[in-house]
LOKOL-241865 format. One record per atom (N, C-alpha, C): residue number from 1; residue in one letter; x, z, y. Coordinates in nm, 3 decimals, padded with zeros to 5 digits. Layout:
BEGIN
  pado  dokol       xx       zz       yy
   NUM      A        X        Z        Y
...
//
This chain:
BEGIN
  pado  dokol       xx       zz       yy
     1      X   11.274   20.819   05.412
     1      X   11.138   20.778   05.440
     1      X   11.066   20.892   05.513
     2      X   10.981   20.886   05.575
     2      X   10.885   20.953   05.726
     2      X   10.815   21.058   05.620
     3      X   10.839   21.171   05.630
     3      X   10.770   21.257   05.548
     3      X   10.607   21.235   05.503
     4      X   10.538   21.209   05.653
     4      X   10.410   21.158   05.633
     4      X   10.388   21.049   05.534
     5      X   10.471   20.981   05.499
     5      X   10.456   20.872   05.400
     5      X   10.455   20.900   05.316
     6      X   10.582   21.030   05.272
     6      X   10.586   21.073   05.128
     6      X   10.482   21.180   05.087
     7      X   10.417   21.218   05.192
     7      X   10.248   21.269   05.162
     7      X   10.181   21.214   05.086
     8      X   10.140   21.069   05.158
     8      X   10.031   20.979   05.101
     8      X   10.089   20.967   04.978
     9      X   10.213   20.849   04.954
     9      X   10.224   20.862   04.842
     9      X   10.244   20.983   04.725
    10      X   10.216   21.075   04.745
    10      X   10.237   21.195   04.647
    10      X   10.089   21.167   04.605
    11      X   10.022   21.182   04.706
    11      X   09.857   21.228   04.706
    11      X   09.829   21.029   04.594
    12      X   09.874   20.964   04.630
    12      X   09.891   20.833   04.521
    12      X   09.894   20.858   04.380
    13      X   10.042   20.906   04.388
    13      X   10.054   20.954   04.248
    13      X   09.973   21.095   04.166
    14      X   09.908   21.145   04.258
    14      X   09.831   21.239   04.182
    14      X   09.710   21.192   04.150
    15      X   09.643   21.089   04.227
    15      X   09.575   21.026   04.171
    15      X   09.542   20.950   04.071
    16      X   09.675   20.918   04.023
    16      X   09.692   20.792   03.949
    16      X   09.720   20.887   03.828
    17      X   09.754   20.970   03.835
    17      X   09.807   21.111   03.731
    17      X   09.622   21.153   03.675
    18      X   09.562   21.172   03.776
    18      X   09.428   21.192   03.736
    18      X   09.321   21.086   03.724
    19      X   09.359   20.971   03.711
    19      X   09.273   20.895   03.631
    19      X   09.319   20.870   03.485
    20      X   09.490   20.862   03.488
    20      X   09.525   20.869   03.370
    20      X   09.454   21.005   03.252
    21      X   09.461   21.099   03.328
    21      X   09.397   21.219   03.249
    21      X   09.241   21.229   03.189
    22      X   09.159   21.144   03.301
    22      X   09.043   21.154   03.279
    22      X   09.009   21.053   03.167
    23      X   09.097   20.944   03.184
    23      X   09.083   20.796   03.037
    23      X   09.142   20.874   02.912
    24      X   09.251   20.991   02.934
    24      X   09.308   21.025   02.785
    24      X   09.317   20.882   02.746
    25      X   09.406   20.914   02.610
    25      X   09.472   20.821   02.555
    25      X   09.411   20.719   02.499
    26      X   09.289   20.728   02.485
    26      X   09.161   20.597   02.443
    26      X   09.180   20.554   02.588
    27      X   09.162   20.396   02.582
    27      X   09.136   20.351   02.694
    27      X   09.055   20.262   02.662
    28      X   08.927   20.252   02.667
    28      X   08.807   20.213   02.637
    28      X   08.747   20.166   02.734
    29      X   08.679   20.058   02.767
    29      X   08.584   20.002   02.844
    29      X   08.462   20.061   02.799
    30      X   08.378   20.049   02.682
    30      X   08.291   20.078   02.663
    30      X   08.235   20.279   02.707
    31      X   08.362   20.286   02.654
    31      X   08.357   20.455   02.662
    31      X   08.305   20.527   02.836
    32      X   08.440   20.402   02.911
    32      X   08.389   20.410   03.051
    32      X   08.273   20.358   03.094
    33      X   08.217   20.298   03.032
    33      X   08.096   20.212   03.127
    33      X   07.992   20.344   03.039
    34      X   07.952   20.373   02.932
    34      X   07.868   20.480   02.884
    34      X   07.861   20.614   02.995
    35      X   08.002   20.657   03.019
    35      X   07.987   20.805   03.104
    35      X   08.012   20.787   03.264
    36      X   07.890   20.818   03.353
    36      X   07.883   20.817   03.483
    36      X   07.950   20.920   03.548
    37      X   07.972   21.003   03.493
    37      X   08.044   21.111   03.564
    37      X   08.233   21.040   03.552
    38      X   08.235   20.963   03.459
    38      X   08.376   20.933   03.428
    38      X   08.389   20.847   03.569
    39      X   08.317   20.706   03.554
    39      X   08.319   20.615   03.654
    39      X   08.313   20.694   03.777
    40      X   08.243   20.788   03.826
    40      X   08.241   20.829   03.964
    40      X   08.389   20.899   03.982
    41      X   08.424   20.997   03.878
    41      X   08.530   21.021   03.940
    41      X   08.706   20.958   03.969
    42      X   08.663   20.822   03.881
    42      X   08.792   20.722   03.890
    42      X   08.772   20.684   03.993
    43      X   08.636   20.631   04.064
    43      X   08.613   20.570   04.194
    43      X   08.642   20.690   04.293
    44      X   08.629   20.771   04.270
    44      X   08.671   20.873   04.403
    44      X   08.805   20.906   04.424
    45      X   08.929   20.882   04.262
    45      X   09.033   20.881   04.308
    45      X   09.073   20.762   04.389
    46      X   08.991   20.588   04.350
    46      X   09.075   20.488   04.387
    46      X   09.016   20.501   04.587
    47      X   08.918   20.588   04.577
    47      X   08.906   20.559   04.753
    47      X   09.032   20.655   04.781
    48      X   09.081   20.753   04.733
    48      X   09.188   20.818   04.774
    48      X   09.325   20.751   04.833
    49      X   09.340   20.643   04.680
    49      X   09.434   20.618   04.640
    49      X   09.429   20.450   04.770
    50      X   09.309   20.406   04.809
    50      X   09.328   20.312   04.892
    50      X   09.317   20.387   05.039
    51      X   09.244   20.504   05.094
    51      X   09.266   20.551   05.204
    51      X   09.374   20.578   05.222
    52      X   09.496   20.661   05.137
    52      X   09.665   20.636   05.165
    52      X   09.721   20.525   05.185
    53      X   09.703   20.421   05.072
    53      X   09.791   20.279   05.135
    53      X   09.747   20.297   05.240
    54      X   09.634   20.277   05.294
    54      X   09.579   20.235   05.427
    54      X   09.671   20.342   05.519
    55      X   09.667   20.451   05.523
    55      X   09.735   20.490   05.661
    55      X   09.884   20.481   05.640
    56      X   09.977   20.423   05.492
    56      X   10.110   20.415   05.497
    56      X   10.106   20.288   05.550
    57      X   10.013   20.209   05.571
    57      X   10.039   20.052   05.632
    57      X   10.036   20.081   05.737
    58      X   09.923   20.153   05.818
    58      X   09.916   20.161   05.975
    58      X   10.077   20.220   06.019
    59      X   10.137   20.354   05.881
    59      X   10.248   20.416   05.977
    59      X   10.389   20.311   05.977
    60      X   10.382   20.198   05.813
    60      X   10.506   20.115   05.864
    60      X   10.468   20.040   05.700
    61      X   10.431   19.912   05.779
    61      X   10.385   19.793   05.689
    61      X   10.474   19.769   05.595
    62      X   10.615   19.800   05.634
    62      X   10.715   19.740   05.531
    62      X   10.672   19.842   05.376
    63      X   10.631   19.949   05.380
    63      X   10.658   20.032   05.232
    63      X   10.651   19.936   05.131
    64      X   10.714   19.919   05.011
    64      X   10.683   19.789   04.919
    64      X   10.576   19.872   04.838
    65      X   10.466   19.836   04.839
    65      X   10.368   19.829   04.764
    65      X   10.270   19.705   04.749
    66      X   10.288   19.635   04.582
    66      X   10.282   19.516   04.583
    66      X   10.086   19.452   04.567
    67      X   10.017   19.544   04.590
    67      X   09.849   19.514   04.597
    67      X   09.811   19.626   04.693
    68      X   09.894   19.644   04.800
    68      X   09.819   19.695   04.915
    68      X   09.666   19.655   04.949
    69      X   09.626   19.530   05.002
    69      X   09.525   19.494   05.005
    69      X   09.380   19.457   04.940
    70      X   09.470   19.462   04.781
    70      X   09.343   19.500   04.686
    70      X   09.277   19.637   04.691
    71      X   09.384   19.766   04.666
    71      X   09.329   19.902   04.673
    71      X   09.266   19.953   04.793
    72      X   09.325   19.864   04.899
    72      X   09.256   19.896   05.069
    72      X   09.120   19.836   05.031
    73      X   09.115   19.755   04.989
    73      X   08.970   19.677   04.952
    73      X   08.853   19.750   04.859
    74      X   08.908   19.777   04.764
    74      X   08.872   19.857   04.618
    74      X   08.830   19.984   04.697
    75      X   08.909   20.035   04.785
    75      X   08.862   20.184   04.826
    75      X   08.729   20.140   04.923
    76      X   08.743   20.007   05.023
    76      X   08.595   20.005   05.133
    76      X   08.467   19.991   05.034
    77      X   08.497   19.924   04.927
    77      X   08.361   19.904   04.814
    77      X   08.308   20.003   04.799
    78      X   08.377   20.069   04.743
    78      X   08.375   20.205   04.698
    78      X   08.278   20.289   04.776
    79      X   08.352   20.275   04.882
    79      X   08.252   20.358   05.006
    79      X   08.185   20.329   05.090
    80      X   08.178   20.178   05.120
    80      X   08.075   20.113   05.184
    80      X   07.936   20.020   05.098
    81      X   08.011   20.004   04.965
    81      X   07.904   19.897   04.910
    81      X   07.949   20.005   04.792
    82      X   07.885   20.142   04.749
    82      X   07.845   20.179   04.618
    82      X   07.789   20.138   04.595
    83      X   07.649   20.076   04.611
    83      X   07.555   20.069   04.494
    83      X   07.569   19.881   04.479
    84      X   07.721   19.876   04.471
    84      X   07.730   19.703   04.486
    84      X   07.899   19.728   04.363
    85      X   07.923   19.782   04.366
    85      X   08.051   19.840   04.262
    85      X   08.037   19.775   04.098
    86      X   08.136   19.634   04.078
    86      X   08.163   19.593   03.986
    86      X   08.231   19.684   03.868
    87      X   08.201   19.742   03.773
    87      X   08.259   19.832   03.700
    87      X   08.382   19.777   03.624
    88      X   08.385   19.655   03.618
    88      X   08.455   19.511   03.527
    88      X   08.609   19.521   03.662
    89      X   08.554   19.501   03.756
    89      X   08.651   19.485   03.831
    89      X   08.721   19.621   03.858
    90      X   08.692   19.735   03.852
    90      X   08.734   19.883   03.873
    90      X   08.828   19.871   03.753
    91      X   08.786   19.880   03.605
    91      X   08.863   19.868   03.485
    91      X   08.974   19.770   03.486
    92      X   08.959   19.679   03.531
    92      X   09.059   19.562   03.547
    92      X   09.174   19.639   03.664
    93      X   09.124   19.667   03.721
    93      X   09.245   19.732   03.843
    93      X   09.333   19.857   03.771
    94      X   09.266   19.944   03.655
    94      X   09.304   20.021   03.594
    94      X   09.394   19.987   03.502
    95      X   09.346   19.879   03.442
    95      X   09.475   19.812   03.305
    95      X   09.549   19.761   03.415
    96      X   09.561   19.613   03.501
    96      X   09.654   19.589   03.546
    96      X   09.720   19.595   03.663
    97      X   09.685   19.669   03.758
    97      X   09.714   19.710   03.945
    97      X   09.785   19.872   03.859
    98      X   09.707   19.967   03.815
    98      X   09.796   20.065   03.799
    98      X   09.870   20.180   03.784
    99      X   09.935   20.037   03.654
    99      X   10.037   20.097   03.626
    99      X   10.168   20.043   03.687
   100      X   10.169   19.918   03.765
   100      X   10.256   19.856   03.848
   100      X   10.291   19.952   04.005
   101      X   10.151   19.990   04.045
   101      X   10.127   20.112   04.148
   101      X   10.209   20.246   04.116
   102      X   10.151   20.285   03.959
   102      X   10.242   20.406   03.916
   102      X   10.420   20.392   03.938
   103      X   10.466   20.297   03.907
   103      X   10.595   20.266   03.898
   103      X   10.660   20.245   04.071
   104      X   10.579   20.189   04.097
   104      X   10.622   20.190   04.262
   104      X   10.625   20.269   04.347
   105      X   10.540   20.335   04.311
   105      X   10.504   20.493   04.413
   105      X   10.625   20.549   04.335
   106      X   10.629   20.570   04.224
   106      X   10.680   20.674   04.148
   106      X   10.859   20.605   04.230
   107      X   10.882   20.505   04.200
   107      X   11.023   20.461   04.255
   107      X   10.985   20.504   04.388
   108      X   10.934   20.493   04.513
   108      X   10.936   20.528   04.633
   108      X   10.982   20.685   04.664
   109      X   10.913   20.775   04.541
   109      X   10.952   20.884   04.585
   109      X   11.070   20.950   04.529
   110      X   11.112   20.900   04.432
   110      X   11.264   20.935   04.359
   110      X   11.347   20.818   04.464
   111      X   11.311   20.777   04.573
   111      X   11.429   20.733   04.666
   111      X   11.503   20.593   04.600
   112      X   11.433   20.532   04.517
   112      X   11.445   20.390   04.438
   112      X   11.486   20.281   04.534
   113      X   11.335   20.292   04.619
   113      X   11.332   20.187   04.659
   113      X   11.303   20.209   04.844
   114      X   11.303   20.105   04.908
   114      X   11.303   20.146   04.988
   114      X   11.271   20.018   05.128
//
């Protein structure tokens, strides 16, 4: 795989490494919706984490990543419509987009998949 690819996705998985860190092992809705500093900085990893898909699609559409277009999406909210940011829908991407993301990236770069 194109080294540049295995950039983004690194910079993926460190993201996904640091939202996991910032939820610690409670994974609480309530806990998240109480602390603003929490929510801002999950949203600043997922614009990360959707500005990479985005340029691994421009460099070669095939990479299998299976909600490309949600996190490409999730990241324009983010940064075009903050003060429009469903917190319900951010958490929901967290329980179920990913940890499916974690596993895929994570297979992409141990040479899994391809």
């Amino acid at each position: 795989m194109e080294l540049e690819i295995n950039k983004y996705l690194f910079d993926i998985q460190q993201s996904i490494l640091a939202i996991e860190s910032y939820l610690g092992e409670q994974r609480d809705f309530n806990i998240y919706m109480s602390n603003q500093m929490l929510r801002r900085a999950i949203e600043r990893e997922f614009e990360i984490i959707g500005e990479a898909i985005n340029r691994i699609e421009k460099l070669d559409a095939t990479v299998p990543i299976t909600s490309k277009k949600q996190f490409i999406g999730m990241r324009n909210r983010v940064i075009h419509g903050y003060d429009k940011i469903d917190d319900s829908i951010v958490w929901g991407a967290i329980v179920r987009h990913l940890p499916i993301l974690k596993q895929e990236v994570t297979a992409l770069l141990d040479g899994d998949m391809s």
